[in-house]
DSSP file (Angstrom, degrees, kcal/mol; ACC not computed):
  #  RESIDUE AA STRUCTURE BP1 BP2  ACC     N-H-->O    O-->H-N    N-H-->O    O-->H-N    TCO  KAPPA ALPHA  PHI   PSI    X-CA   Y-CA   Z-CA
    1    1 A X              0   0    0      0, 0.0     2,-0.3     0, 0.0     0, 0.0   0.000 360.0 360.0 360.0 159.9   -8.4    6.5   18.0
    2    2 A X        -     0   0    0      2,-0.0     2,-0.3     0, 0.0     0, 0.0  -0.962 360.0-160.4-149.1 138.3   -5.0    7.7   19.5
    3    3 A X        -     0   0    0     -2,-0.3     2,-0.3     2,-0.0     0, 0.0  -0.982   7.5-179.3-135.7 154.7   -2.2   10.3   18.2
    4    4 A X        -     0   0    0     -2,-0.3     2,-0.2     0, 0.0    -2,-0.0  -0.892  33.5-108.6-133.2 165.7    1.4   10.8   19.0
    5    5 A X        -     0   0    0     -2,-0.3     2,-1.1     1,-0.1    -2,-0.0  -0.570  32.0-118.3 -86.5 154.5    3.7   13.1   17.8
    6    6 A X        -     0   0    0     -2,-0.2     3,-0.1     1,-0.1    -1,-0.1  -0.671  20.1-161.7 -98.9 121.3    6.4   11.8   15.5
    7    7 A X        -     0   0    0     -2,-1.1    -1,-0.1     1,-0.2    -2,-0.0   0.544  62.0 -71.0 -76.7  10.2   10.0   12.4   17.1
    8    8 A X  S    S+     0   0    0      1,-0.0     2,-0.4     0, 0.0    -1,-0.2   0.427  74.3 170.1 116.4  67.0   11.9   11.9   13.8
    9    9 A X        -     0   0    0     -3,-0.1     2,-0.3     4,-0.0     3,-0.1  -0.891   9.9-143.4-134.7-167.8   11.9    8.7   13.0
   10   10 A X    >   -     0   0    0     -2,-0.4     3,-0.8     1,-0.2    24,-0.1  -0.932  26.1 -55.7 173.9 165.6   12.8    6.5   10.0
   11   11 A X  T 3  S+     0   0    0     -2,-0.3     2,-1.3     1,-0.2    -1,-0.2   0.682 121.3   5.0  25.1 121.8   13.1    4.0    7.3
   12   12 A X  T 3  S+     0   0    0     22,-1.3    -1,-0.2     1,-0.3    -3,-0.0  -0.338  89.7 141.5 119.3 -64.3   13.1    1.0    9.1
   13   13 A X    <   -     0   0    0     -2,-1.3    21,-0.7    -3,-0.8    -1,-0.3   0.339  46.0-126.0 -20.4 124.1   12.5    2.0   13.0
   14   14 A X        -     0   0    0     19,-0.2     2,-0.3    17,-0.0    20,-0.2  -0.560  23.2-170.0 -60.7 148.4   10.2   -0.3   15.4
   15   15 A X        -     0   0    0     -2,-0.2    17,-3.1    15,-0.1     2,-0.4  -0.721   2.7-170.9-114.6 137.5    7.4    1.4   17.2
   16   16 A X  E     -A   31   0A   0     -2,-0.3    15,-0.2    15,-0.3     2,-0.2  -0.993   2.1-165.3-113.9  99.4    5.8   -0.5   19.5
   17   17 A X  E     -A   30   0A   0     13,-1.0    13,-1.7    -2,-0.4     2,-0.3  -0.604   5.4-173.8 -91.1 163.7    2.3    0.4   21.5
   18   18 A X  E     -A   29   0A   0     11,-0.2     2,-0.4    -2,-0.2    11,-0.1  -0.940  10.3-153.4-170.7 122.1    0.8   -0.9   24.4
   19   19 A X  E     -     0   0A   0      9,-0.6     8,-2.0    -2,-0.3     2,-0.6  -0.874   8.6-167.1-114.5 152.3   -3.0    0.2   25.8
   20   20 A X  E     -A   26   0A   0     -2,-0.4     6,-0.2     6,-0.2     2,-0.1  -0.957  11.5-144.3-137.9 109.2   -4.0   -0.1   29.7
   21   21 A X    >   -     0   0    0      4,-1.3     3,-4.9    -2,-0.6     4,-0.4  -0.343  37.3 -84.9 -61.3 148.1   -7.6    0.2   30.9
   22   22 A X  T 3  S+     0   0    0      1,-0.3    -1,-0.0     2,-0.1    -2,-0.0   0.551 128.1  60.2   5.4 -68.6   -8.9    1.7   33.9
   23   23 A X  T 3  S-     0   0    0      1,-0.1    -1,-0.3     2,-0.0    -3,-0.0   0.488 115.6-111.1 -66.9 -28.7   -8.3   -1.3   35.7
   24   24 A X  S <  S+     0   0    0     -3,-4.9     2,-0.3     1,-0.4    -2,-0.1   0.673  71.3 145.7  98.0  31.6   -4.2   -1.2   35.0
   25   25 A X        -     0   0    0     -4,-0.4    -4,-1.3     0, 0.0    -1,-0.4  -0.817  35.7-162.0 -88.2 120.7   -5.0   -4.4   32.8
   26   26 A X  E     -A   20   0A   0     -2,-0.3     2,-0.3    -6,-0.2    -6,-0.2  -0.801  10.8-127.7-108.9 164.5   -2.0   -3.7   29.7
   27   27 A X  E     -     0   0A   0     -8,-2.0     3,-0.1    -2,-0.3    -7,-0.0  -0.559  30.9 -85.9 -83.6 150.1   -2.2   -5.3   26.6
   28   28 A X  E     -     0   0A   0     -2,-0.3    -9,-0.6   -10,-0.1    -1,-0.2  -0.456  63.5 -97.8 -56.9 162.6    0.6   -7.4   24.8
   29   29 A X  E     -A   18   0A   0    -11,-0.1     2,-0.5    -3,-0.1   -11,-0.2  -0.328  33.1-151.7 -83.0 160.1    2.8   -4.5   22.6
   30   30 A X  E     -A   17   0A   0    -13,-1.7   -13,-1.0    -2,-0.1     2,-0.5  -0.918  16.1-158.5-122.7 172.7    1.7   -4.3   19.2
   31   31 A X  E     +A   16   0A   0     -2,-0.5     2,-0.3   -15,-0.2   -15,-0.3  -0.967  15.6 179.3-146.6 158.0    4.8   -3.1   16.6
   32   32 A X        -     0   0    0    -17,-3.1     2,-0.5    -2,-0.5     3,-0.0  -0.944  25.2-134.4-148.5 117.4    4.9   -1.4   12.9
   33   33 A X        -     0   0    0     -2,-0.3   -19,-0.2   -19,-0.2   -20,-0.1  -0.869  29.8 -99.1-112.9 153.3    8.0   -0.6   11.4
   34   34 A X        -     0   0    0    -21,-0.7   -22,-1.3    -2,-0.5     2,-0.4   0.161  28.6-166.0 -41.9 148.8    8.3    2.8    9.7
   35   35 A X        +     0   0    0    -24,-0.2    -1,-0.1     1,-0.1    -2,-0.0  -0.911  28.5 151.0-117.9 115.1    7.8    2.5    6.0
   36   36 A X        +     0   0    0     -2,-0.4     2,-0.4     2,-0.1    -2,-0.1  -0.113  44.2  82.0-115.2  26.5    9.3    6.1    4.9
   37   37 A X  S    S-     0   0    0      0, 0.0     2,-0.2     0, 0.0     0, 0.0  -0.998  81.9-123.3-147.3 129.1   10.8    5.4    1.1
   38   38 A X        -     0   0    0     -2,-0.4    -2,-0.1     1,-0.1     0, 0.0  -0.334  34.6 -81.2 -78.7 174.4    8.0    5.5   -1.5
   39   39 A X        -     0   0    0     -2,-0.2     2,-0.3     1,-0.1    -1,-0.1  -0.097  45.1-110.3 -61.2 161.6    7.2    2.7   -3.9
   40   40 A X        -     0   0    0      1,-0.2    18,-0.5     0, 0.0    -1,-0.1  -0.673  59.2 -72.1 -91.2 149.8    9.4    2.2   -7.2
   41   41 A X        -     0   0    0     -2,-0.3    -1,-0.2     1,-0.1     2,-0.1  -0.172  55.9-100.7 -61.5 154.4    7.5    2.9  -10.2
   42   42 A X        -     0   0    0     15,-0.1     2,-0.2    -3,-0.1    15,-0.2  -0.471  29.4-132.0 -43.3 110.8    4.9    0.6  -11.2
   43   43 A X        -     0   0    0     13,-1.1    13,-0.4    -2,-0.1     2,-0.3  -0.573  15.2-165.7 -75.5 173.0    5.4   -2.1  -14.2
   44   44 A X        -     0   0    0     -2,-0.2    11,-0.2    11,-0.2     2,-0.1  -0.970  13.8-137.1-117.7 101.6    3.1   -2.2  -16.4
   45   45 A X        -     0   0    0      9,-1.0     9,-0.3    -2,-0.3     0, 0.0  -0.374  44.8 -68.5 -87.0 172.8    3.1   -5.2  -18.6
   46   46 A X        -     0   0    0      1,-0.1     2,-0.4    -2,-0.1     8,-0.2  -0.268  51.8-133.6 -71.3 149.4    2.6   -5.1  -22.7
   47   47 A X        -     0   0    0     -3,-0.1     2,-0.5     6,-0.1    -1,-0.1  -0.735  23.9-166.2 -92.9 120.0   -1.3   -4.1  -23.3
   48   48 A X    >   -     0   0    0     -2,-0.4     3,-2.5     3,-0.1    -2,-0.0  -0.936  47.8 -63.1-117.5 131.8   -2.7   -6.5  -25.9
   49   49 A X  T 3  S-     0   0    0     -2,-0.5     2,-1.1     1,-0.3    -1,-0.1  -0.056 110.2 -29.8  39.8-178.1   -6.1   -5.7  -27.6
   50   50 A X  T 3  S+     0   0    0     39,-0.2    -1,-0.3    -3,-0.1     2,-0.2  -0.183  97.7 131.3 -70.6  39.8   -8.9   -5.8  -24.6
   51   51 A X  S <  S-     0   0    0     -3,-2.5    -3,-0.1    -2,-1.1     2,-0.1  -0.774  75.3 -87.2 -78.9 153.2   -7.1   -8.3  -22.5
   52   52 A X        -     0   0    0     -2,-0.2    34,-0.2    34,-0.1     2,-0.2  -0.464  42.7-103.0 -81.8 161.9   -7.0   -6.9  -19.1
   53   53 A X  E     +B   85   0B   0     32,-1.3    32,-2.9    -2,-0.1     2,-0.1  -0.539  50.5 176.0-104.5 129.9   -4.0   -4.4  -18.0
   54   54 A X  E     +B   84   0B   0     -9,-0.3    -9,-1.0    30,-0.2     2,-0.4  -0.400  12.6 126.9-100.1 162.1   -1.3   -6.4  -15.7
   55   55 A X        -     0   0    0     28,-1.6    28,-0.5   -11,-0.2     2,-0.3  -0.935  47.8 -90.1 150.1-155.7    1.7   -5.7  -14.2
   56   56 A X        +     0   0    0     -2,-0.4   -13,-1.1   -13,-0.4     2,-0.2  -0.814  33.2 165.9-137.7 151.4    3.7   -5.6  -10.9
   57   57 A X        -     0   0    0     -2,-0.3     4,-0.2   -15,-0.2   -16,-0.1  -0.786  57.5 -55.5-171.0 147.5    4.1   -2.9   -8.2
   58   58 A X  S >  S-     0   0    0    -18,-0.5     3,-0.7    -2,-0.2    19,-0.2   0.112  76.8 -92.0 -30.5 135.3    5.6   -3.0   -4.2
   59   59 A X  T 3  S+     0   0    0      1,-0.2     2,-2.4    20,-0.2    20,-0.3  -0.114 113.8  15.8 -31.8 146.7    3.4   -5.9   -2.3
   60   60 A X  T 3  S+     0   0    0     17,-1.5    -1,-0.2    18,-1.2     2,-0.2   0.527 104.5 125.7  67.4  -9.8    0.1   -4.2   -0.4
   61   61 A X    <   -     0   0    0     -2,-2.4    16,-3.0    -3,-0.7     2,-0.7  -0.563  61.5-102.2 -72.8 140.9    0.4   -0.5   -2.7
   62   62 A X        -     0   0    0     -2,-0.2     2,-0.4    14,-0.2    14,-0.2  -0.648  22.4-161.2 -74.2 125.3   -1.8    1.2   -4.7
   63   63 A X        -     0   0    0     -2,-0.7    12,-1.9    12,-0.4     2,-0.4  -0.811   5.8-174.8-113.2 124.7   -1.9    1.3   -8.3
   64   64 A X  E     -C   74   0C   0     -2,-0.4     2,-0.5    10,-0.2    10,-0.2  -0.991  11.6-164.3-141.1 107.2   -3.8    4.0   -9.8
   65   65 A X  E     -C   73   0C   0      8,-2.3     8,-1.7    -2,-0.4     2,-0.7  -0.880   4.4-154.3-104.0 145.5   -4.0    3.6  -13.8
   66   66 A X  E     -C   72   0C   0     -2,-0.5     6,-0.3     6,-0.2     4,-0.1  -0.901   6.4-160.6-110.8 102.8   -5.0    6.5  -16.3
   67   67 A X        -     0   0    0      4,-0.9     3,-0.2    -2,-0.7     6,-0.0  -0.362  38.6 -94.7 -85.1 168.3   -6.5    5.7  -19.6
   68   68 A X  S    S+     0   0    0      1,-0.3     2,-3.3     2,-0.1    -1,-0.1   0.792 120.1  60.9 -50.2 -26.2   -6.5    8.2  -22.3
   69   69 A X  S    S-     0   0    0      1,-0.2    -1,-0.3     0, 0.0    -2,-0.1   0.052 118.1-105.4 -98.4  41.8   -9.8    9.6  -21.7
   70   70 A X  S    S+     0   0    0     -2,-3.3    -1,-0.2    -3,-0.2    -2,-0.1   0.423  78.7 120.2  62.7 -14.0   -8.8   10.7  -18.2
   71   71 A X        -     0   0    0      1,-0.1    -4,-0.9    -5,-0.1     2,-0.4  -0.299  48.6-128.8 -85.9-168.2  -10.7    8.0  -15.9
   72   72 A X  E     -C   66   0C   0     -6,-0.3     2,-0.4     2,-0.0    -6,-0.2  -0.906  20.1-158.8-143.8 156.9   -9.2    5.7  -13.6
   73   73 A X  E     -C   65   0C   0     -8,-1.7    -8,-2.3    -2,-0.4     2,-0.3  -0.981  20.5-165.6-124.3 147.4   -8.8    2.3  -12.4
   74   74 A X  E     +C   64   0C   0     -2,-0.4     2,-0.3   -10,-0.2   -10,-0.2  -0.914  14.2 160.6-141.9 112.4   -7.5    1.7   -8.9
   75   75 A X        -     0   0    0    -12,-1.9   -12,-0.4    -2,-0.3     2,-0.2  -0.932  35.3-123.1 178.4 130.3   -6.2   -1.6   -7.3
   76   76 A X        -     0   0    0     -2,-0.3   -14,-0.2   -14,-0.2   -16,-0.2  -0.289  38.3-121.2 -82.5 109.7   -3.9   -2.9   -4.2
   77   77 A X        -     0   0    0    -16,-3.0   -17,-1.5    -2,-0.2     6,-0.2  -0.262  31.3-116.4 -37.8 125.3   -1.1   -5.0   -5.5
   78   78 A X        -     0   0    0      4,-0.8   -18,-1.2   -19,-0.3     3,-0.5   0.304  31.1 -86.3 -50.8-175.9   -1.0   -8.4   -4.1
   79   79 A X  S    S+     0   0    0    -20,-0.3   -20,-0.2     1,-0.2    -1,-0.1   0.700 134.7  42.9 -61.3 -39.9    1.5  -10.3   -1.8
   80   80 A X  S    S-     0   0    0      1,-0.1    -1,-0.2   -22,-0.1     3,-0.1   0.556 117.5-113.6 -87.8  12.3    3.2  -11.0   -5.0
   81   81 A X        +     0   0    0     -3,-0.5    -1,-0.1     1,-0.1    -2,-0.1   0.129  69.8 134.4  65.0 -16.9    3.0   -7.6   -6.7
   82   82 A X        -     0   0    0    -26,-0.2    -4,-0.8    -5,-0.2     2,-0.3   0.040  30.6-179.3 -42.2-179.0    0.9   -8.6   -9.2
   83   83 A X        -     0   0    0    -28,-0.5   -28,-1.6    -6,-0.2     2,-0.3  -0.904   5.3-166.3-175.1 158.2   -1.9   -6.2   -9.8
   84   84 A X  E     +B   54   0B   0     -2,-0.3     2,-0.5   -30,-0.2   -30,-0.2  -0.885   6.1 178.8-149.5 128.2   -5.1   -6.6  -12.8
   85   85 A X  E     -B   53   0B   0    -32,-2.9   -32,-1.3    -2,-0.3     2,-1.1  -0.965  37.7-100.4-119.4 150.4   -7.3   -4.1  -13.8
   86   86 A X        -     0   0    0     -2,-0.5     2,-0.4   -34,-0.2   -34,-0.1  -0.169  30.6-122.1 -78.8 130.6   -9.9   -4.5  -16.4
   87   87 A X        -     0   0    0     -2,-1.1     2,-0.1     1,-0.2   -35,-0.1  -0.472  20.2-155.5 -36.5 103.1   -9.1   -3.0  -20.4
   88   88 A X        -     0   0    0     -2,-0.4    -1,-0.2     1,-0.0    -2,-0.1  -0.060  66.8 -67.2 -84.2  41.7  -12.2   -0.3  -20.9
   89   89 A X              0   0    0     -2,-0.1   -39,-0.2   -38,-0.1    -2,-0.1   0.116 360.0 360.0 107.6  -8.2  -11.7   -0.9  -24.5
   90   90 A X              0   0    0    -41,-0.1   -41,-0.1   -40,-0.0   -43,-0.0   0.539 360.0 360.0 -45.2 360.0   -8.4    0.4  -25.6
């Protein structure tokens, strides 16, 4: 594992890394750009009876839902935003 300091970067911004062994062998760059703007809220679509609870949320986020009785359900939105978690009775 490797850390760098961050000089201030944002929304949007390339980074690029590159590792070299011993030998002075580098690797191809790998790149990530910054994601710095949190998600837009979460739909929720209408709950019917114990069908399970749907909805939509930014691609690859987490969706953390809270039924009344305080517990939680937790599950990573799809490629499409979709998202499912199962009804614990409501």
């Amino acid at each position: 594992s490797w850390t760098v300091p961050n000089p201030g970067l944002n929304d949007g911004d390339e980074v690029k890394a590159t590792a070299t062994d011993p030998a002075g062998n580098t690797s191809p760059p790998a790149t990530e750009i910054v994601d710095a703007i949190a998600p837009a809220v979460p739909e929720i679509d209408p709950i019917k009876g114990t069908d399970p609870i749907t909805g939509t949320a930014e691609p690859g986020s987490t969706v953390t839902v809270t039924f009344p009785d305080g517990t939680t359900a937790t599950v990573v939105a799809g490629t499409d935003g979709s998202w499912t978690v199962p009804n614990p009775g409501l």
